[in-house]
Structure formats: C-alpha cells, structure tokens
C-alpha positions as CSV (number, residue, x, y, z in Angstrom):
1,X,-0.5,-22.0,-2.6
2,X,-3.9,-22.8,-2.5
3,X,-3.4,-26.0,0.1
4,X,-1.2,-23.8,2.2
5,X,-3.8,-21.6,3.2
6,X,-5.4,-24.5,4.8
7,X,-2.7,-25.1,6.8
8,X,-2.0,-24.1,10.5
9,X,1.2,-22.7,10.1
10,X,3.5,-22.3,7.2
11,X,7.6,-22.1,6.8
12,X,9.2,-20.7,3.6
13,X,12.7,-22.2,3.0
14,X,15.3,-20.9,0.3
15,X,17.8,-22.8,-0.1
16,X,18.2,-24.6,3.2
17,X,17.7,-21.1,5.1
18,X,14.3,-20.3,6.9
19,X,12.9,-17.1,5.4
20,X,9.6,-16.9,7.5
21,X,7.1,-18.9,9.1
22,X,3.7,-18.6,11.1
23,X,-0.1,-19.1,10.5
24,X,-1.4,-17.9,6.8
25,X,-3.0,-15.1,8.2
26,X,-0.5,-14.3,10.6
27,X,2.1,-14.1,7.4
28,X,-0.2,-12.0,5.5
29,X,-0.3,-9.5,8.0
30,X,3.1,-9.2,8.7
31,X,4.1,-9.1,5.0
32,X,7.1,-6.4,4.5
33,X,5.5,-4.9,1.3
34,X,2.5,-3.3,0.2
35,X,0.4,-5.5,-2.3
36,X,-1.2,-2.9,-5.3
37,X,-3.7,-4.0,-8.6
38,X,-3.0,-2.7,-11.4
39,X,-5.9,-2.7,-14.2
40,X,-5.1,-1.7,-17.1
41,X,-5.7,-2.7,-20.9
42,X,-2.0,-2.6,-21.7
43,X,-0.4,-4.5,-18.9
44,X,2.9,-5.4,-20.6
45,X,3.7,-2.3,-21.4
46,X,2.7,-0.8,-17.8
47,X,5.0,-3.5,-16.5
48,X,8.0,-2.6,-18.4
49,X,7.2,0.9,-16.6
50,X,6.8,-0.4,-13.3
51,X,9.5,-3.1,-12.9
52,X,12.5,-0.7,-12.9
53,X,10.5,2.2,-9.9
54,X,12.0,2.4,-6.9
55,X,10.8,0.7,-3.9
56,X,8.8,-2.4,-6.6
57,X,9.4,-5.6,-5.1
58,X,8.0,-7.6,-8.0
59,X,5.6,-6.7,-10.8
60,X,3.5,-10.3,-12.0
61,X,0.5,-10.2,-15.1
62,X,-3.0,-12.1,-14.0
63,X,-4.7,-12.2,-16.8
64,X,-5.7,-7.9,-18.4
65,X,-4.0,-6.6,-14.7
66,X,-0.8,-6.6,-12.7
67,X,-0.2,-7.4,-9.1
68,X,2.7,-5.4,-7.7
69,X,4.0,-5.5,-4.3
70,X,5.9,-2.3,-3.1
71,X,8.2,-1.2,-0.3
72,X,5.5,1.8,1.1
73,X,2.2,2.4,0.1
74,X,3.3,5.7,-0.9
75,X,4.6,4.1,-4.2
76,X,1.0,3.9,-5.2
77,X,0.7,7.2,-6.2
78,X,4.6,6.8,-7.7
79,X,3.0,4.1,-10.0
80,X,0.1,5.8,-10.8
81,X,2.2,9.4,-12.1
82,X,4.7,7.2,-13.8
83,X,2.1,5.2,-15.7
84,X,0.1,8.4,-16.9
85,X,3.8,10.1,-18.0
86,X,4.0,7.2,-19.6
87,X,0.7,7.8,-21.4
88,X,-1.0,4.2,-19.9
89,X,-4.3,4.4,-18.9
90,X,-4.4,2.5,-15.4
91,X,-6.0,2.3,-12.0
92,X,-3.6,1.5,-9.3
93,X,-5.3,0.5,-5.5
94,X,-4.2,-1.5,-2.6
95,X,-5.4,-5.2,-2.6
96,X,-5.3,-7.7,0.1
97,X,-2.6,-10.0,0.2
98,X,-1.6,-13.3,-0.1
99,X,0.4,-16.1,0.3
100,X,2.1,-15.7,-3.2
101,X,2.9,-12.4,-2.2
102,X,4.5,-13.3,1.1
103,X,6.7,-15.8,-0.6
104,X,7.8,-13.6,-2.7
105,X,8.5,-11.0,-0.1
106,X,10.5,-13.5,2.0
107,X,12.6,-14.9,-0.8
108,X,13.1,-11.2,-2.6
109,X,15.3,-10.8,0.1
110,X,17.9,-13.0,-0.1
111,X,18.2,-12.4,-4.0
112,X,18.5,-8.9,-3.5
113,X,21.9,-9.7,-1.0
114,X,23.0,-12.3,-3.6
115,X,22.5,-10.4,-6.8
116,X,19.9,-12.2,-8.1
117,X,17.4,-11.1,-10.1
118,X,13.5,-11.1,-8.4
C-alpha cells in the first residue's frame, strides 16, 4: 500500500469486479466507514469484544492497539461502553484513514452479499 499512495489514481478489483477507484486522497475521503484507534494493553481480548458489535467493519492488531473501521462514528462511544463492561481499559478516538482501510471497505462489501467472512 505504501507505493499506491504515490500513485495518481488507484482501482481496487475483487475478483474481476471493480470495487472503487480515484486518486488516494480522493478514496480516503470518500471511505464508507469511520476509521477508530484503539489503545489498549490487552488488545486480543478487546478484539474479541469488538469483532462481533454492530456496525464493525473489521477489527486488525498493530502492534499494543487495534484499528477498527465502523459503519458511524457513533459506534465510537458503542466500543468504548462495551470495552469498559467488558472490564478493558482502552481509549477509543477517530484516526485518519488510509489506503488499507479503503480496501478493506471496498472489498467488505462484496463478502458481506456472498457470505464471506471479512
């Protein structure tokens, strides 16, 4: 992903289907979810927690914290109560996107009409 932010304009293809396509930044901006960070020292276990909320697109461990990309940012403070009920000390705030998160947007869509896990 790294090379494709250099790039002019970007498509993403699934098999054989165009998903989305336009400048990186142009992407970015017109990504169909809300990108959140989760810190926290127990990220496995706040993932199990977040995977299965409504409205979580995807839930992926960087290193101690989780990126998580949501339908609304409204789901921010969903995260946040269902960590703490789920007695995990976490911050939860918005992050900029990028391009990993627009693939994933663009291709979560088509595994959701086929079945597919995301």
């Amino acid at each position: 992903m790294d090379e494709a932010e250099r790039c002019h304009r970007l498509a993403i293809l699934q098999r054989g289907r165009l998903m989305t396509e336009g400048s990186p930044e142009q992407l970015k901006h017109e990504l169909p979810a809300v990108p959140l960070l989760v810190q926290t020292p127990t990220p496995r276990k706040a993932q199990q927690v977040i995977r299965d909320l409504d409205g979580v697109f995807s839930s992926v461990q960087i290193g101690a914290s989780l990126r998580v990309l949501v339908t609304e940012a409204d789901r921010q403070q969903t995260i946040d109560q269902a960590l703490r009920r789920a007695g995990i000390n976490a911050s939860v705030a918005p992050t900029d996107a990028n391009l990993e998160d627009v693939f994933v947007a663009a291709t979560h869509h088509q595994q959701a009409r086929e079945g597919q896990p995301s």
